[in-house]
N, C-alpha and C positions, 0 to 999 in steps of 0.2 A: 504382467505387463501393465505398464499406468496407463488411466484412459487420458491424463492431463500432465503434459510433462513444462514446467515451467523453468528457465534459466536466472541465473546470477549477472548481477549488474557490474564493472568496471567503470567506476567514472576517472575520466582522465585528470582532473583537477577542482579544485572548490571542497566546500563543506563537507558537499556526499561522500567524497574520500573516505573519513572517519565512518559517516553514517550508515553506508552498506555494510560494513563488517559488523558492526554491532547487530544492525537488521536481519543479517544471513546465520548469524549466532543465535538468535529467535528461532529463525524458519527453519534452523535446523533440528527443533524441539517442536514448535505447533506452527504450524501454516497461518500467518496470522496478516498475510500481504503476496500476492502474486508480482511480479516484473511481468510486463507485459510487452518487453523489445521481441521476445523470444518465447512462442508457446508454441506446442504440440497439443491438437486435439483431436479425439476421435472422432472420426462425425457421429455416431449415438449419441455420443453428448454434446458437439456443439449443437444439433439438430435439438436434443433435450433444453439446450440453455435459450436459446434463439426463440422470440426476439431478444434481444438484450434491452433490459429496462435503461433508460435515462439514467446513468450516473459517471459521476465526476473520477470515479477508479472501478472501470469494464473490466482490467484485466482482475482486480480481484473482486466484483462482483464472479464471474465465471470460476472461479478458484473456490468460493465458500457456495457456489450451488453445485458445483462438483463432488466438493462434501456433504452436503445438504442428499444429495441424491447417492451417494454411499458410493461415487466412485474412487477410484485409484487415483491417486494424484504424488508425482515427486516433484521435487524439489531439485534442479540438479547443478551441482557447483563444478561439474566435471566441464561445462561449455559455460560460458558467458557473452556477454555482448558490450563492446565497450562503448560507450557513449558521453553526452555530454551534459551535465545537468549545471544546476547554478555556479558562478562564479563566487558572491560574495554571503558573508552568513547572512547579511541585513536582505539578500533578496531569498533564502532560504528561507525564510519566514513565508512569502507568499507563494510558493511550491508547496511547504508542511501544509497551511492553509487548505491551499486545496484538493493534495491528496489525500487530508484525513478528512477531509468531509468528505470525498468520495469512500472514503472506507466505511463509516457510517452509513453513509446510505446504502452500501454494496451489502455490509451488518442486517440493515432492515426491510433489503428487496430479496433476500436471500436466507435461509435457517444455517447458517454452518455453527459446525458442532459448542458444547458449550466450554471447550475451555478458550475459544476465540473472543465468544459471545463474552466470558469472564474477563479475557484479556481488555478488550475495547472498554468496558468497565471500569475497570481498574486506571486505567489509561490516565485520567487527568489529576489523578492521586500521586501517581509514580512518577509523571511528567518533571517535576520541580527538581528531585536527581537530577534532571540533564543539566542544570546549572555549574554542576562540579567539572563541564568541559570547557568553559568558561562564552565565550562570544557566542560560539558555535550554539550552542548548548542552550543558552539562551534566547536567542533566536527560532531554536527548535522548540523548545518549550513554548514560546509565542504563537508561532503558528500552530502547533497541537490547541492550544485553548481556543485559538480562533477559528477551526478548523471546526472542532468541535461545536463550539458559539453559533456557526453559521448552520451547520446540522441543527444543532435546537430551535433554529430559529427560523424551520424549516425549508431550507434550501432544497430545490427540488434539483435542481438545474443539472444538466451534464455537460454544459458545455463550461469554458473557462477561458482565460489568457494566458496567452505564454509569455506575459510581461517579465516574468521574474529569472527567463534569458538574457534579457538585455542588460 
């Protein structure tokens, strides 16, 4: 029985379309991102994770100290949550932004295991690929390097806008 059971994402229109499937093809090999519309957690461990530090992606800071703490965690594509994320690729860019520098910071408030730790690594290498999806793709690459950029350039910060709604 998992101590953290996290759900699959449906977005009903825009970019994300493309980009959760690619994403949940990942997660279905190394947990390398949590959704956070949709968790189950045990109280041992949220009671273990709590307080939750300051960052820009809580659901997967909790996700890589899950593993960091050697719990059970799935993934589960059998329920999802449908929701609504950006409209156009040009505002996906400040979404990417900010949910990978929260991934970053979730990376350094948290130990999860090392082929994530690899993954995030590797990240800005493998990035320039997503060009072959063209606007989309682009855009996602934009925000990955800025995302990243504002992590180096040490962002501490958890909170953000939800400009890239509108």
């Amino acid at each position: 029985m998992a101590d953290l059971v996290f759900a699959s994402v449906r977005v009903k229109g825009g970019p994300q379309t493309l980009f959760y499937p690619i994403l949940d093809f990942i997660r279905r090999r190394i947990l390398i991102a949590a959704s956070g519309e949709l968790m189950l957690i045990k109280r041992p461990l949220m009671e273990a994770v709590l307080p939750i530090k300051q960052c820009k992606a809580e659901d997967s800071y909790i996700l890589f100290k899950a593993l960091e703490l050697k719990q059970r965690v799935t993934f589960c594509e059998g329920c999802y949550v449908k929701t609504e994320r950006t409209k156009t690729a040009a505002k996906e860019e400040d979404y990417k932004r900010k949910t990978v520098c929260g991934l970053y910071q979730a990376n350094a408030l948290a130990k999860p295991p090392i082929l994530i730790r690899l993954f995030y690594l590797l990240l800005p290498f493998v990035t320039p690929f997503l060009l072959v999806l063209g606007k989309k793709g682009y855009y996602w690459m934009k925000g990955i390097l800025l995302g990243l950029s504002d992590y180096l350039h040490n962002d501490k910060s958890g909170t953000w806008s939800t400009a890239y709604m509108s």
